[in-house]
TIRO-2110 file (N, C-alpha, C; in Angstrom, 1 decimal):
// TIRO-2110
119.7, 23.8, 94.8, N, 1, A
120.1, 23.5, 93.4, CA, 1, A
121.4, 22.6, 93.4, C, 1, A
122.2, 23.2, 93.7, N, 2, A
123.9, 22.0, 93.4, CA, 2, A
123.6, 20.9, 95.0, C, 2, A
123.2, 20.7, 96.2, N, 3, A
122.4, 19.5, 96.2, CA, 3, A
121.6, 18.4, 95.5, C, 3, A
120.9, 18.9, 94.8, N, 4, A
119.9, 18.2, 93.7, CA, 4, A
121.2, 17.6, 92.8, C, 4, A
122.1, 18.8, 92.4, N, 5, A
122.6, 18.5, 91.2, CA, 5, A
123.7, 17.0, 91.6, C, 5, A
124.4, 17.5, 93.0, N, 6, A
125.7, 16.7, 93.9, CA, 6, A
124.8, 15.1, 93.5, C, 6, A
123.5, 15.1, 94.3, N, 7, A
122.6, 14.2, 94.0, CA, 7, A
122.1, 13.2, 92.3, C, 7, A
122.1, 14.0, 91.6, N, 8, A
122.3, 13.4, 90.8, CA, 8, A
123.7, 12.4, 89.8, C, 8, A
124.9, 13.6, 89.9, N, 9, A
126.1, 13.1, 89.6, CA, 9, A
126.5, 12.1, 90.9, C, 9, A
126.1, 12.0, 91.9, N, 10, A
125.8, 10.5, 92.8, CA, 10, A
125.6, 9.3, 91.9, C, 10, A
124.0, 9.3, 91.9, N, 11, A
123.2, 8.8, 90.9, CA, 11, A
123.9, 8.2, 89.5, C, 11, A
124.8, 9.2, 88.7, N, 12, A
125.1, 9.0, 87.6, CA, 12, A
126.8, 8.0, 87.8, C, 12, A
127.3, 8.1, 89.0, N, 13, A
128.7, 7.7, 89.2, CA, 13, A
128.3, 6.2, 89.8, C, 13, A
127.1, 6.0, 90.4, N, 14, A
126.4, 4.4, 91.1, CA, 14, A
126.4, 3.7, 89.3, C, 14, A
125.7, 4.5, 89.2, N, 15, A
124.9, 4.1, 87.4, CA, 15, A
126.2, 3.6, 86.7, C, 15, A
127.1, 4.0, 86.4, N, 16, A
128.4, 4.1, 85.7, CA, 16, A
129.0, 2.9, 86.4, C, 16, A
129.4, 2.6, 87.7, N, 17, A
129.8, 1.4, 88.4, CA, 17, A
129.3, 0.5, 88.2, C, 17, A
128.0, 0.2, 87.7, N, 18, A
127.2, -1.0, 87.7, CA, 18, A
127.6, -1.8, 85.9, C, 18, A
127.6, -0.2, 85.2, N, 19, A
127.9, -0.7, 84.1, CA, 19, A
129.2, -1.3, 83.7, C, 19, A
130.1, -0.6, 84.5, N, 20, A
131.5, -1.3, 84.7, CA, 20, A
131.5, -3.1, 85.3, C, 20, A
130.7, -3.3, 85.7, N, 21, A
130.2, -4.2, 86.3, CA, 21, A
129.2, -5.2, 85.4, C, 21, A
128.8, -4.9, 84.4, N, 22, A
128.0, -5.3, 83.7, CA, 22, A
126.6, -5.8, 83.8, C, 22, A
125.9, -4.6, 84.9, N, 23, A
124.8, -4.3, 84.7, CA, 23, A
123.8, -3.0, 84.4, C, 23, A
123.3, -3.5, 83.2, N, 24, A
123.0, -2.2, 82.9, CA, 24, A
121.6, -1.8, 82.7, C, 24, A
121.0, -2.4, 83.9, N, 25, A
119.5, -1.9, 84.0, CA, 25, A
118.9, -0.9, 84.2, C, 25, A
119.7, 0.3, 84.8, N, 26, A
119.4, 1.2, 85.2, CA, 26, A
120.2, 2.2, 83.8, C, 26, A
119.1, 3.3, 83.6, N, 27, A
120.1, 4.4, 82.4, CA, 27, A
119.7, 5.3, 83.2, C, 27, A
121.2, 6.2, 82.7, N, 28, A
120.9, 7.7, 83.0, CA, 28, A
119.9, 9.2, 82.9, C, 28, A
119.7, 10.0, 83.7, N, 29, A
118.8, 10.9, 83.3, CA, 29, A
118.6, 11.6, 81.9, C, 29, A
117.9, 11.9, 81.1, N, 30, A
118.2, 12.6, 79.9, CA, 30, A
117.2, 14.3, 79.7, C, 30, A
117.5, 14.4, 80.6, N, 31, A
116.3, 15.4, 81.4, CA, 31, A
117.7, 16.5, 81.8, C, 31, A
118.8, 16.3, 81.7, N, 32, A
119.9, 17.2, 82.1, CA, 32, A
119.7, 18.4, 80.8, C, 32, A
119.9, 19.6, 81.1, N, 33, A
120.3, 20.5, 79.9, CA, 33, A
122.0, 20.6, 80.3, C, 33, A
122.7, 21.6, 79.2, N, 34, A
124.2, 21.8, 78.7, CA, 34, A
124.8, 20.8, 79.2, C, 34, A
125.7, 20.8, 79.0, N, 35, A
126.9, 19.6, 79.3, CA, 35, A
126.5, 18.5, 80.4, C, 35, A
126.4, 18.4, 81.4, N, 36, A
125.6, 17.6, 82.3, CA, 36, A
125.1, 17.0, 81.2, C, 36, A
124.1, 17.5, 80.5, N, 37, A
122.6, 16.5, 79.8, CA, 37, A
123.8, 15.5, 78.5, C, 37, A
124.7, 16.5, 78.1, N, 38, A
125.2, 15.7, 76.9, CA, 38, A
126.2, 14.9, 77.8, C, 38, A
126.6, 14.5, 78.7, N, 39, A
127.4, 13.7, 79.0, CA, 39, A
126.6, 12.7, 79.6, C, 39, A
125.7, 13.3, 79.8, N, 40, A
124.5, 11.6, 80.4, CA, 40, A
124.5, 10.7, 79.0, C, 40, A
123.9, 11.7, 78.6, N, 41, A
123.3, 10.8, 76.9, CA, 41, A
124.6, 10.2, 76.1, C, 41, A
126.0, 11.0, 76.4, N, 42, A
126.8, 10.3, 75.3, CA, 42, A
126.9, 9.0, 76.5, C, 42, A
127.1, 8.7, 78.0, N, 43, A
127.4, 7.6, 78.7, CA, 43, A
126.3, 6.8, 78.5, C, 43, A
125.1, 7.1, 78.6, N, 44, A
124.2, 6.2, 78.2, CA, 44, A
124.2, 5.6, 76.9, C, 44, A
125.0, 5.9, 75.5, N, 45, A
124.6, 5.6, 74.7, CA, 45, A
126.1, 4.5, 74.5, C, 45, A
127.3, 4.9, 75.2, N, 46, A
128.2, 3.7, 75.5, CA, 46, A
127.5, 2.9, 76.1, C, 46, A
127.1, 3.1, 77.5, N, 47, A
126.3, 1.7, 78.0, CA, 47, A
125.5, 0.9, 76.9, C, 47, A
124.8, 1.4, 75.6, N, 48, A
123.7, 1.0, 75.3, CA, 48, A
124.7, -0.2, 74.1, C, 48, A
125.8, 0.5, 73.6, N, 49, A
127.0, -0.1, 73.1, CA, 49, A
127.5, -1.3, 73.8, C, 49, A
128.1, -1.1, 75.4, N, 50, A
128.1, -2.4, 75.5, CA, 50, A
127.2, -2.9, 76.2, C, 50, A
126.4, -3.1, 76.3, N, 51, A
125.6, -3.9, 76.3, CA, 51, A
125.4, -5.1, 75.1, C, 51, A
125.1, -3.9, 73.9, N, 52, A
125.2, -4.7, 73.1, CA, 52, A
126.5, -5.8, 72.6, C, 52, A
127.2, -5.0, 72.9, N, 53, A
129.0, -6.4, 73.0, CA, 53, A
128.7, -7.3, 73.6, C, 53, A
127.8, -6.9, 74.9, N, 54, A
128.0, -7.9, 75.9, CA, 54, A
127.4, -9.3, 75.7, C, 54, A
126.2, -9.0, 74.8, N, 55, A
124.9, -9.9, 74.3, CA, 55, A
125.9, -10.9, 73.2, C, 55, A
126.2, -10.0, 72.2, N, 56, A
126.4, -10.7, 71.0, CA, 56, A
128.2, -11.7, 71.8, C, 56, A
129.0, -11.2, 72.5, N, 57, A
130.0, -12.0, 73.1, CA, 57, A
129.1, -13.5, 73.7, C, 57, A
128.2, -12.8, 74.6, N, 58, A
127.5, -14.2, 74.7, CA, 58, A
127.0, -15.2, 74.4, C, 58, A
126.4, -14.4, 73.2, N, 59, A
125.9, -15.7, 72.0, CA, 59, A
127.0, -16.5, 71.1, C, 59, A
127.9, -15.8, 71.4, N, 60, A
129.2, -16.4, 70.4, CA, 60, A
129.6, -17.6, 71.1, C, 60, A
129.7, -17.6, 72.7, N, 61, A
130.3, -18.3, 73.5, CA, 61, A
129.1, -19.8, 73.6, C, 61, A
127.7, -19.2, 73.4, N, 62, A
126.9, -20.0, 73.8, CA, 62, A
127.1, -21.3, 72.6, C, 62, A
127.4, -20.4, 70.9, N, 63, A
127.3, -21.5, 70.2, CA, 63, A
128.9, -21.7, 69.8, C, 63, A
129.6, -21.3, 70.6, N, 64, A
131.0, -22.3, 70.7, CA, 64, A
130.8, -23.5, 71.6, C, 64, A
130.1, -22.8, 72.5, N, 65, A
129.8, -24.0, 74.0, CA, 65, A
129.0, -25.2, 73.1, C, 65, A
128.1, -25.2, 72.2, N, 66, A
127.0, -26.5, 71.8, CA, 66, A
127.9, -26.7, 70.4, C, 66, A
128.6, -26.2, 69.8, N, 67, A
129.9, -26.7, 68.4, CA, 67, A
130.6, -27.5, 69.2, C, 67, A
130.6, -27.2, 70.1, N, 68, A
132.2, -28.2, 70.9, CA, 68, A
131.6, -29.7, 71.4, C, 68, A
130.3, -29.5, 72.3, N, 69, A
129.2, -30.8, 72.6, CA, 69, A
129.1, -31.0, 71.0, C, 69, A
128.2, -30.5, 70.5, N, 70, A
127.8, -31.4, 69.1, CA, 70, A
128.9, -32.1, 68.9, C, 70, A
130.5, -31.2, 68.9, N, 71, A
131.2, -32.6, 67.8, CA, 71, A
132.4, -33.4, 68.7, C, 71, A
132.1, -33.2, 70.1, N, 72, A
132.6, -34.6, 70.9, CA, 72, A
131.4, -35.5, 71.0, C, 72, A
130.2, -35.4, 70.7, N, 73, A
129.5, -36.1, 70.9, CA, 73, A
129.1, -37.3, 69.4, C, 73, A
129.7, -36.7, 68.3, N, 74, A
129.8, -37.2, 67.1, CA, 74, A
131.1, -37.5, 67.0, C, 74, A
132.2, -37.4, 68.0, N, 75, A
133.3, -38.1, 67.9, CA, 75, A
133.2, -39.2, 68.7, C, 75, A
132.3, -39.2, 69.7, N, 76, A
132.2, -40.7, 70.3, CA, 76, A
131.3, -41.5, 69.6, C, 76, A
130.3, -41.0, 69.1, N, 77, A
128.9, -42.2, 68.3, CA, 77, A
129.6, -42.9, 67.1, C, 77, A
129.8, -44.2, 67.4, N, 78, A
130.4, -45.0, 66.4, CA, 78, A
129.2, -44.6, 65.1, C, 78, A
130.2, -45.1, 63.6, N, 79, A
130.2, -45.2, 62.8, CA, 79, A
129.1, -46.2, 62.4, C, 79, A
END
């Protein structure tokens, strides 16, 4: 049993580094009961958070990146 369990809080501390890292393909178990199970699901549902930061950051950046082309490129095309 606390093998299995050593094994999983493994599992959940790899999981946690990746998301620190900003990958977050892998989620945590939700299959834990008492405290175990709620601390999976409340970290999972930060991950799910930023992830979502991480998306909408990017999209901000992508259309700062083509605002800035669009209007040096209409600063050079003559009149």
């Amino acid at each position: 049993f606390l093998q299995a369990r050593d094994r999983q809080l493994d599992e959940a501390a790899a999981a946690v580094t990746r998301y620190a890292e900003g990958d977050f393909c892998r989620r945590l178990p939700r299959t834990g009961l008492g405290a175990q199970g709620r601390l999976f699901a409340a970290v999972d549902q930060l991950a799910t958070a930023m992830q979502a930061k991480s998306e909408t950051e990017h999209r901000a950046k992508e259309f700062l990146r083509a605002t800035i082309s669009d209007i040096s490129h209409q600063l050079k095309t003559p009149l």
